[in-house]
N, CA, C and O atoms as a Maestro MAE file, in Angstrom:
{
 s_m_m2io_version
 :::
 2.0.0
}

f_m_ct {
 s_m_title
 :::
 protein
 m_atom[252] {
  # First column is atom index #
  i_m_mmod_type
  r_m_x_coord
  r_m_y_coord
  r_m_z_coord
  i_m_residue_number
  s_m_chain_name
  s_m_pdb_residue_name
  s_m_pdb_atom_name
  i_m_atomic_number
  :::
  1 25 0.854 -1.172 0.000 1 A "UNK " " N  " 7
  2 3 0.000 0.000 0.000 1 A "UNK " " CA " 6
  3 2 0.899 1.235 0.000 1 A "UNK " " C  " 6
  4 15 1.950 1.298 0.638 1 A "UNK " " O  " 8
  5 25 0.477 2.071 -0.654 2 A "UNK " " N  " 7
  6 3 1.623 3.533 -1.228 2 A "UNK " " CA " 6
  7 2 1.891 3.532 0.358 2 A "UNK " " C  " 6
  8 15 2.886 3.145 0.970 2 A "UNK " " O  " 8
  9 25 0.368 4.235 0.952 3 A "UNK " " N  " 7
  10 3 0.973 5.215 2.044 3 A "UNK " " CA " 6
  11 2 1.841 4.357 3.409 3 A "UNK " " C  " 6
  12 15 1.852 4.954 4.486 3 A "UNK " " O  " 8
  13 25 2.437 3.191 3.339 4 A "UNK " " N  " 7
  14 3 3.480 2.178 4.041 4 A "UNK " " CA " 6
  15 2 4.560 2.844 3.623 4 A "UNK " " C  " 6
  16 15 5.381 3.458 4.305 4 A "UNK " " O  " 8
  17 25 4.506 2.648 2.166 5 A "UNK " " N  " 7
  18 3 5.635 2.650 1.719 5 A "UNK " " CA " 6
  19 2 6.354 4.372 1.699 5 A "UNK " " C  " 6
  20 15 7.537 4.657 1.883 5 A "UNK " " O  " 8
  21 25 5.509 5.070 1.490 6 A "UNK " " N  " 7
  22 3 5.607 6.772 1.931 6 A "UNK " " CA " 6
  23 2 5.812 7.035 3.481 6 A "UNK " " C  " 6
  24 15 6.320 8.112 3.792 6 A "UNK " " O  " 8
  25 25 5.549 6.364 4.228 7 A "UNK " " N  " 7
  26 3 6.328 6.824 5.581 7 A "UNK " " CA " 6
  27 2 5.044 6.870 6.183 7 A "UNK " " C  " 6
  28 15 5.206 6.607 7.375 7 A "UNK " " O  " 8
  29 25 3.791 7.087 5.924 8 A "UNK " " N  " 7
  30 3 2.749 7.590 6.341 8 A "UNK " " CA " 6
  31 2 2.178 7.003 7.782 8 A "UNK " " C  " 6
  32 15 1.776 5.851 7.942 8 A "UNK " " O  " 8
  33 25 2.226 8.094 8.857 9 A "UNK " " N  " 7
  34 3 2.124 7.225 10.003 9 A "UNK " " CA " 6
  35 2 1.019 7.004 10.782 9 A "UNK " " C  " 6
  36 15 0.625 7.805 11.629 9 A "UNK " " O  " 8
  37 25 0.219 5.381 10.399 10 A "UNK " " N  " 7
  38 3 -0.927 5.141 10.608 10 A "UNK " " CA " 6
  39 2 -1.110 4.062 11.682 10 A "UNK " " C  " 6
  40 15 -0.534 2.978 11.589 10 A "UNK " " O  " 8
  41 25 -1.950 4.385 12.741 11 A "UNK " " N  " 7
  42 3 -1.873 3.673 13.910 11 A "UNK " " CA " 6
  43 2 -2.759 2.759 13.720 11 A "UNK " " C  " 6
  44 15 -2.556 1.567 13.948 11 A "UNK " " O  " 8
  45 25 -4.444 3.514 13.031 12 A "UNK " " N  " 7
  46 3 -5.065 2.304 12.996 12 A "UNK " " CA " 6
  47 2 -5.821 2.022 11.329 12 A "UNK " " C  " 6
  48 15 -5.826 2.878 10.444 12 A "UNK " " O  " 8
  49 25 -6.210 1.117 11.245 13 A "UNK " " N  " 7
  50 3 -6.625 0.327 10.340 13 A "UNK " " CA " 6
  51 2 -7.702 -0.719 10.181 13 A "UNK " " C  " 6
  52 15 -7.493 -1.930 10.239 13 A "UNK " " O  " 8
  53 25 -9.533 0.178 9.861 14 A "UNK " " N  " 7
  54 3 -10.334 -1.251 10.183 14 A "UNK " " CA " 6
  55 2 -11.307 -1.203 8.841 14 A "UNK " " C  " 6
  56 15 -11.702 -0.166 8.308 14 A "UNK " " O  " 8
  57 25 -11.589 -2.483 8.436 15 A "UNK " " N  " 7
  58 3 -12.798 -2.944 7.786 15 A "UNK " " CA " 6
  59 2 -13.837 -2.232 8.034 15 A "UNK " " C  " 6
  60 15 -13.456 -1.680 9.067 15 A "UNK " " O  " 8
  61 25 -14.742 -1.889 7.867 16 A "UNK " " N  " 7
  62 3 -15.990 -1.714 7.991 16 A "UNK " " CA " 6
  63 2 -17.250 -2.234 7.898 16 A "UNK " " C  " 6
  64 15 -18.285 -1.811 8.413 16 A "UNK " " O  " 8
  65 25 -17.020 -3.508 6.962 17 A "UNK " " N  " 7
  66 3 -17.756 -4.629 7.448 17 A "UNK " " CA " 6
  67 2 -17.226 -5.880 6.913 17 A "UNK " " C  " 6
  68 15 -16.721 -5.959 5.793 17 A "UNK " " O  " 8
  69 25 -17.363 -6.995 7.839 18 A "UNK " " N  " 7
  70 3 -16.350 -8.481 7.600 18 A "UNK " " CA " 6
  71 2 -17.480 -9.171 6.648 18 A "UNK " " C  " 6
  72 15 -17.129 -10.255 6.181 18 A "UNK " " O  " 8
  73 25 -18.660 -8.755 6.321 19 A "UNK " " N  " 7
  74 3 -19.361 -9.592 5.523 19 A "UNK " " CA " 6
  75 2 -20.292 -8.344 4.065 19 A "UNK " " C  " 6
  76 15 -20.743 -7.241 4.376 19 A "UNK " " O  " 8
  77 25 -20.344 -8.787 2.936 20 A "UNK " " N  " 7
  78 3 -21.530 -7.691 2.413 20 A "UNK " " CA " 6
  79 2 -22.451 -7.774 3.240 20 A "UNK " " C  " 6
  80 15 -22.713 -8.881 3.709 20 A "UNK " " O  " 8
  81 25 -23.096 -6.766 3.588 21 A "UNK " " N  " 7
  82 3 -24.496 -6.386 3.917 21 A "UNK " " CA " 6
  83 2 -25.485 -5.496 3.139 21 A "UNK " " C  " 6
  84 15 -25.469 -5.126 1.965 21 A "UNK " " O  " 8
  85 25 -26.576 -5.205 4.410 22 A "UNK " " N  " 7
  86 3 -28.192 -4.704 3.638 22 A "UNK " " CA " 6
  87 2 -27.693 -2.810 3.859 22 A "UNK " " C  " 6
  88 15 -27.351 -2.416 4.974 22 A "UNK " " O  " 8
  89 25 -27.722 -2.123 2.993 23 A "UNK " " N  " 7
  90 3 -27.557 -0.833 3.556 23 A "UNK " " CA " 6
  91 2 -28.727 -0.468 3.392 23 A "UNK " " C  " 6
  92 15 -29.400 -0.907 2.460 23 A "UNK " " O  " 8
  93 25 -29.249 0.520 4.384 24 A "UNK " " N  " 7
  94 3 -30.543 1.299 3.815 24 A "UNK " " CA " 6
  95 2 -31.152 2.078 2.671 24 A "UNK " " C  " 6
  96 15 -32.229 2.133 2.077 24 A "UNK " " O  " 8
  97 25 -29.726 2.771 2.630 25 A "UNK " " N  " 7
  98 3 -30.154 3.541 1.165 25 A "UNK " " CA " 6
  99 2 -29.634 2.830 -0.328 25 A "UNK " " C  " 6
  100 15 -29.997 3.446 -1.330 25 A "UNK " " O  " 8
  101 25 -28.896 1.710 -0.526 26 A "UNK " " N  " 7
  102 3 -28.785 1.300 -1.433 26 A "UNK " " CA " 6
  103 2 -28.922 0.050 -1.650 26 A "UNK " " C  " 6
  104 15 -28.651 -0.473 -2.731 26 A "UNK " " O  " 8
  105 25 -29.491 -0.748 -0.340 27 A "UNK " " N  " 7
  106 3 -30.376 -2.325 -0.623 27 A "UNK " " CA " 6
  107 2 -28.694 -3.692 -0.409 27 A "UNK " " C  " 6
  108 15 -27.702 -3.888 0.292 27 A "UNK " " O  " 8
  109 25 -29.379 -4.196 -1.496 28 A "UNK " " N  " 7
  110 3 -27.743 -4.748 -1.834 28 A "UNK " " CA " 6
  111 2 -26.967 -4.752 -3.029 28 A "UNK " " C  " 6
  112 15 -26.652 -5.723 -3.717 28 A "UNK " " O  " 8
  113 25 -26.721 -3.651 -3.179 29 A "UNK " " N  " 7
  114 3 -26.457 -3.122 -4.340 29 A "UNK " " CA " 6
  115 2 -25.053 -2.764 -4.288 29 A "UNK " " C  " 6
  116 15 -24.290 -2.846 -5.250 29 A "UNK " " O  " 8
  117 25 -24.773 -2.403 -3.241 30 A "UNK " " N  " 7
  118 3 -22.801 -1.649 -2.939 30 A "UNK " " CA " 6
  119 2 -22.562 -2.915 -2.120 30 A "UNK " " C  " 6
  120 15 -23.373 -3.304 -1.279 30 A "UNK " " O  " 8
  121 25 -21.398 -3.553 -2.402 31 A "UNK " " N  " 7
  122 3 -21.238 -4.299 -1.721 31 A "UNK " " CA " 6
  123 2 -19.334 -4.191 -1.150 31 A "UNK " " C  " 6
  124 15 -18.306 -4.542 -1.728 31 A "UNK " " O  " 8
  125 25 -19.453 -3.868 -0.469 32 A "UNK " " N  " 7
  126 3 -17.724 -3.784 0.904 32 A "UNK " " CA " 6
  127 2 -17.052 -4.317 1.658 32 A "UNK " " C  " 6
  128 15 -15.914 -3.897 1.870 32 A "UNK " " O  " 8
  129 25 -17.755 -5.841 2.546 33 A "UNK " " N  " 7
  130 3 -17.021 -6.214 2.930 33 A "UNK " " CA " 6
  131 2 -15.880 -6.827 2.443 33 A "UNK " " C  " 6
  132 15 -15.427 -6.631 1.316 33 A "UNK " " O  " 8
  133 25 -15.335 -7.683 3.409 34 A "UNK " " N  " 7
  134 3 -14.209 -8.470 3.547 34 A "UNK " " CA " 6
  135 2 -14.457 -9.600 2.610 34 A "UNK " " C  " 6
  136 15 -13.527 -9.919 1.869 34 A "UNK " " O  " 8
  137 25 -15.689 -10.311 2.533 35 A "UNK " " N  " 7
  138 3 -16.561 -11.444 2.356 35 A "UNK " " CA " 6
  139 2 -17.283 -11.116 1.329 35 A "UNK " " C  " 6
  140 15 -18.025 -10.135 1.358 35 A "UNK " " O  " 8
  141 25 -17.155 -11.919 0.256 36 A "UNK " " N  " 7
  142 3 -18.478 -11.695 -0.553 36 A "UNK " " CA " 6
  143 2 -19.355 -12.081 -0.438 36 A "UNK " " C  " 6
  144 15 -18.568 -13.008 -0.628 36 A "UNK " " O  " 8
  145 25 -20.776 -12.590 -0.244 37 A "UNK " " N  " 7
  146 3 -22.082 -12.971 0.321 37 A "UNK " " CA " 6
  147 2 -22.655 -13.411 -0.874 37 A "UNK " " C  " 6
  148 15 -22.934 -12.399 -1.518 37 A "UNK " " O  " 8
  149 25 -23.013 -14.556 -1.579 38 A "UNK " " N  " 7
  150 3 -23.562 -14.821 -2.506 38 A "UNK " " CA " 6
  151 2 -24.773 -14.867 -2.105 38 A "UNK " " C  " 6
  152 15 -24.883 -15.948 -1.526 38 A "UNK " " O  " 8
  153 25 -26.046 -14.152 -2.067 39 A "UNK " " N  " 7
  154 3 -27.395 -14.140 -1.476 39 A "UNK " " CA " 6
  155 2 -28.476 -14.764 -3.115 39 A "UNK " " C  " 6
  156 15 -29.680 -14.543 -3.244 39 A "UNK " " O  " 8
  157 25 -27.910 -15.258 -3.776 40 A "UNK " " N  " 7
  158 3 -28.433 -15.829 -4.606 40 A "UNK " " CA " 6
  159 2 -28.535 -18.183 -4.524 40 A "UNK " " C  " 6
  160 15 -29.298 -19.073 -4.900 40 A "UNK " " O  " 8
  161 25 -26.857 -18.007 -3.594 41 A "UNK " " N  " 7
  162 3 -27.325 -19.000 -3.604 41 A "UNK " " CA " 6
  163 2 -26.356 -19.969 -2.144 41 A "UNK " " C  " 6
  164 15 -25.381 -20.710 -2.021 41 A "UNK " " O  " 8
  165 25 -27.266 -19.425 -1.425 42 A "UNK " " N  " 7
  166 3 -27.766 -20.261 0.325 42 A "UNK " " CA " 6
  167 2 -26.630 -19.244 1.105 42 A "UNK " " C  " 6
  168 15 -26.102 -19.572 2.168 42 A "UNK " " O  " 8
  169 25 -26.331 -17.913 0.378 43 A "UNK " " N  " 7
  170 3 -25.683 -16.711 1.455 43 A "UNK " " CA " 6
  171 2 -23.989 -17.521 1.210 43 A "UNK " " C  " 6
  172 15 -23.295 -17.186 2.170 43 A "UNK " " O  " 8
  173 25 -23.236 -18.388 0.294 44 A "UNK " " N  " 7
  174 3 -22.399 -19.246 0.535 44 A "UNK " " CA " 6
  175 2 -21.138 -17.358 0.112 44 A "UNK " " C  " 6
  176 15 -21.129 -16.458 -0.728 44 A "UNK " " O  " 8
  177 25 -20.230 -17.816 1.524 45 A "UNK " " N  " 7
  178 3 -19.242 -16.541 1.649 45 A "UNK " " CA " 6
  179 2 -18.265 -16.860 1.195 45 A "UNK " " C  " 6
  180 15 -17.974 -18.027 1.459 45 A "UNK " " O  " 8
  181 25 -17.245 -16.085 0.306 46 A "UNK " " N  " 7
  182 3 -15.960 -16.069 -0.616 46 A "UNK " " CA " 6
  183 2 -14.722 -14.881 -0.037 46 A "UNK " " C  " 6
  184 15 -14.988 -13.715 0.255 46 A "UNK " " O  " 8
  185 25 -14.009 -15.208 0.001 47 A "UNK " " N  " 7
  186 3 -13.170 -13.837 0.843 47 A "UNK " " CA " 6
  187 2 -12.680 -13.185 -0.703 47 A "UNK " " C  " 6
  188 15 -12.572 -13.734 -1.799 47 A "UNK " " O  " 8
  189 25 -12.438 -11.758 -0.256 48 A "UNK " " N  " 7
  190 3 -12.490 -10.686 -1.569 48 A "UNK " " CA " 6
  191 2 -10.730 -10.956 -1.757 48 A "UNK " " C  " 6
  192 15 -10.283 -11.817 -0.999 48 A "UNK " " O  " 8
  193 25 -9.545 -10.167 -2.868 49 A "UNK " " N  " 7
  194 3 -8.728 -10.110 -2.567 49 A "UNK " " CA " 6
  195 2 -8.484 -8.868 -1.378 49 A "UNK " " C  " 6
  196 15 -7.335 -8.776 -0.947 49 A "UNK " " O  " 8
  197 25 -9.375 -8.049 -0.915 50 A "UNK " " N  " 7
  198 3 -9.068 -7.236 0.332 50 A "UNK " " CA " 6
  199 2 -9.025 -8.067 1.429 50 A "UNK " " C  " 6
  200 15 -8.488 -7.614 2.441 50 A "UNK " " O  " 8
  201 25 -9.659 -9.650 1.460 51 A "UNK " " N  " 7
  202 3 -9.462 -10.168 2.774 51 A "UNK " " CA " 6
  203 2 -8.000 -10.610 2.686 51 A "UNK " " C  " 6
  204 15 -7.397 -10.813 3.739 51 A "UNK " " O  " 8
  205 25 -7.440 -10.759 1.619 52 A "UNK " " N  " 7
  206 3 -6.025 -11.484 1.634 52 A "UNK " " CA " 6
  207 2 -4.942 -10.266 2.223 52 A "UNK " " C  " 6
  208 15 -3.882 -10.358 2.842 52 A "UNK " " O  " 8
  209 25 -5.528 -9.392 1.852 53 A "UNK " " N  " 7
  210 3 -4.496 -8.437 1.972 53 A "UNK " " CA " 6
  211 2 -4.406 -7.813 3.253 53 A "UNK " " C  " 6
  212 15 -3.321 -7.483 3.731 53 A "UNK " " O  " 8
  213 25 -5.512 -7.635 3.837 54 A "UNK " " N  " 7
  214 3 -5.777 -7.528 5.445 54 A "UNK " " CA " 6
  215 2 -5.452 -8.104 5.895 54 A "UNK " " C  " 6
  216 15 -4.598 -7.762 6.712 54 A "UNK " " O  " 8
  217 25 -5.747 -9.220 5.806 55 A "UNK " " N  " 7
  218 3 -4.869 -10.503 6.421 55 A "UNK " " CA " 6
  219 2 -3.206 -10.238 6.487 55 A "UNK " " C  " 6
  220 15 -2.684 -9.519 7.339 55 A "UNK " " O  " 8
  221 25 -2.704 -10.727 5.763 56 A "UNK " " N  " 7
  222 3 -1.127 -9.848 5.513 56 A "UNK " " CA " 6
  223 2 -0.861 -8.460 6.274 56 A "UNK " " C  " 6
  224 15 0.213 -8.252 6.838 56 A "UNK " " O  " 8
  225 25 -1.547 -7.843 6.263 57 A "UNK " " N  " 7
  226 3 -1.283 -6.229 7.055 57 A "UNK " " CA " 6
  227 2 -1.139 -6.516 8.014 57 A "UNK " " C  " 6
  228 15 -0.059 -6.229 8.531 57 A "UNK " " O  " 8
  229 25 -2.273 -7.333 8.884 58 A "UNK " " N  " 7
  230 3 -2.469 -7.609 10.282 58 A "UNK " " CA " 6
  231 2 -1.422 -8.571 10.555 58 A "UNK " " C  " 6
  232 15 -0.988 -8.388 11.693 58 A "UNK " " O  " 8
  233 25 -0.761 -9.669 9.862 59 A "UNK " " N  " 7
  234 3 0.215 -10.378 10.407 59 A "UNK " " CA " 6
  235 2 1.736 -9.404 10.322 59 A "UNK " " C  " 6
  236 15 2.467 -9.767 11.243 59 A "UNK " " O  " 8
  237 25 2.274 -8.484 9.624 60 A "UNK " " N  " 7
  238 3 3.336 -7.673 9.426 60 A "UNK " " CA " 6
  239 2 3.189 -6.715 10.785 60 A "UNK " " C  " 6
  240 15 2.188 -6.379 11.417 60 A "UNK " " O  " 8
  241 25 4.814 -6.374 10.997 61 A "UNK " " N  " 7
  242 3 4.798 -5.313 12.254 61 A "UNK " " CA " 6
  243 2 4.993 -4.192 11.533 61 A "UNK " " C  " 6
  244 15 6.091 -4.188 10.976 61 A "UNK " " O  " 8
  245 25 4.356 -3.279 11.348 62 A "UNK " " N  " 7
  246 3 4.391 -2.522 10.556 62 A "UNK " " CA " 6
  247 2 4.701 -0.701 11.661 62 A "UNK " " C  " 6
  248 15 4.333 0.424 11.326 62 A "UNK " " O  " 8
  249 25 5.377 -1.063 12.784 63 A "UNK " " N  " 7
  250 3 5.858 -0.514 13.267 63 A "UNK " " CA " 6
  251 2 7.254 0.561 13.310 63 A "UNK " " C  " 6
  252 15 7.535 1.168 14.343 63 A "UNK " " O  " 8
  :::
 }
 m_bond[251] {
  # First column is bond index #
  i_m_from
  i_m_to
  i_m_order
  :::
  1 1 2 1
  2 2 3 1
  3 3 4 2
  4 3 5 1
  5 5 6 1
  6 6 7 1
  7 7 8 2
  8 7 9 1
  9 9 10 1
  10 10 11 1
  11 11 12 2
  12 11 13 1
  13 13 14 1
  14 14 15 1
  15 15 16 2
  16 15 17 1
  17 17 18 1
  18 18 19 1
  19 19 20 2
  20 19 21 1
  21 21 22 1
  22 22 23 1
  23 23 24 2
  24 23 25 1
  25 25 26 1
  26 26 27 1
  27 27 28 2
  28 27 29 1
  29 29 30 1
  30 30 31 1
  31 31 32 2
  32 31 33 1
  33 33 34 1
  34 34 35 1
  35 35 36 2
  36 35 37 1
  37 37 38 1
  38 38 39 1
  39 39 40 2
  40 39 41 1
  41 41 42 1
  42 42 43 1
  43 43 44 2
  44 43 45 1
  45 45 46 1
  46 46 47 1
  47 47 48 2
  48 47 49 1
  49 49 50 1
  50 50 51 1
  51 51 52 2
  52 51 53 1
  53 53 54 1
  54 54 55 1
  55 55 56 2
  56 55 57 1
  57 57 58 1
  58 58 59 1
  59 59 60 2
  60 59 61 1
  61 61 62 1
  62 62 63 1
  63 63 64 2
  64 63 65 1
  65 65 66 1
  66 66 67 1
  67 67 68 2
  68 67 69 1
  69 69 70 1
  70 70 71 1
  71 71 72 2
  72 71 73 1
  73 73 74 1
  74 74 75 1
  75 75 76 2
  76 75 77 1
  77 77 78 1
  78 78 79 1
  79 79 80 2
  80 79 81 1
  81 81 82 1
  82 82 83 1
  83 83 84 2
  84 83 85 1
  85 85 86 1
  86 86 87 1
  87 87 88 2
  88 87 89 1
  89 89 90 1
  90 90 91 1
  91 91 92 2
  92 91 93 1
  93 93 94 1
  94 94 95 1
  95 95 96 2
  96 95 97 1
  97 97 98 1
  98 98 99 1
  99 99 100 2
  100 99 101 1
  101 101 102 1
  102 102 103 1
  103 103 104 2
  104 103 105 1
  105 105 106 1
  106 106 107 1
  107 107 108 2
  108 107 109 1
  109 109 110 1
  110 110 111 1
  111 111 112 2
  112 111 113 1
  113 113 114 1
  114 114 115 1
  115 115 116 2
  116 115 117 1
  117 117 118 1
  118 118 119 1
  119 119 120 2
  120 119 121 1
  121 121 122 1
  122 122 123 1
  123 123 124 2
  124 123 125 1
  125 125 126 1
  126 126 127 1
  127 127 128 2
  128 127 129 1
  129 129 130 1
  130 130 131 1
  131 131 132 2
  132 131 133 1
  133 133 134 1
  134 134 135 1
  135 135 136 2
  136 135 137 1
  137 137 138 1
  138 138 139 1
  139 139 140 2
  140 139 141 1
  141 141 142 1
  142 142 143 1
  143 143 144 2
  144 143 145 1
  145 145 146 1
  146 146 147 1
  147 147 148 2
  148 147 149 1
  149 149 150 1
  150 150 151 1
  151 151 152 2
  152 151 153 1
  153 153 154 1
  154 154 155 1
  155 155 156 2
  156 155 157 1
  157 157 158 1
  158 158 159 1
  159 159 160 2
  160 159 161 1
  161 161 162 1
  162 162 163 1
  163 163 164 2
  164 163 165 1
  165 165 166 1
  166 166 167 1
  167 167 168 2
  168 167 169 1
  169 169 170 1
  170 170 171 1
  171 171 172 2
  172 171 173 1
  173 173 174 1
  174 174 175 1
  175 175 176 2
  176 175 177 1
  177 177 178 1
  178 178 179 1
  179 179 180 2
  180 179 181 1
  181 181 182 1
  182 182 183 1
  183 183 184 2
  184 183 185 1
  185 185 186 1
  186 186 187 1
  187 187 188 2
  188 187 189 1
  189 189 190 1
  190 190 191 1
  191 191 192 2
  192 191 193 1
  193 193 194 1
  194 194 195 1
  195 195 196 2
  196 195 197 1
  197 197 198 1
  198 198 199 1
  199 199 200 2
  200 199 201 1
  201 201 202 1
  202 202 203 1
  203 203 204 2
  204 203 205 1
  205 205 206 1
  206 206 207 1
  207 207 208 2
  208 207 209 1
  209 209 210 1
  210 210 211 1
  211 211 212 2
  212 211 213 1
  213 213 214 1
  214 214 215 1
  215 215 216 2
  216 215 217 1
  217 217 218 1
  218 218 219 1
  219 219 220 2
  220 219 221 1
  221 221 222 1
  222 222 223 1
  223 223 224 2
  224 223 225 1
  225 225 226 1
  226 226 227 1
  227 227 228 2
  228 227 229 1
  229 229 230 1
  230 230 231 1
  231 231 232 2
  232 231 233 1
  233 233 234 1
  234 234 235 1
  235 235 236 2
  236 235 237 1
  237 237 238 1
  238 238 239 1
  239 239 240 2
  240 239 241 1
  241 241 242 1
  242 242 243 1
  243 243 244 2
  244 243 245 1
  245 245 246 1
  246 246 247 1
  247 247 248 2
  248 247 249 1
  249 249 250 1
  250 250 251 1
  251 251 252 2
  :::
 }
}
């Protein structure tokens, strides 16, 4: 991620949601999480490449 590599000094770092969800104003239409949510067929969850990469962030000391 640039701003690592720019010096940029960031303490924290979170998801905003670990699964797609229902938003109010746009249904399920935007979809963000971590997880992709197939709600077409039995909700079956897929991790995005952002879960791989979170993953990786969170194991590095990036201290």
């Amino acid at each position: 991620m640039p701003c690592f590599i720019d010096g940029c000094d960031i303490r924290l770092y979170f998801a905003w949601s670990l699964l797609d969800n229902f938003e109010w104003t746009t249904r399920y239409t935007k979809y963000f999480g971590l997880y992709y949510v197939d709600f077409d067929n039995d909700q079956v969850r897929s991790p995005k490449a952002l879960a791989f990469w979170f993953h990786k962030v969170l194991k590095e000391d990036n201290r």
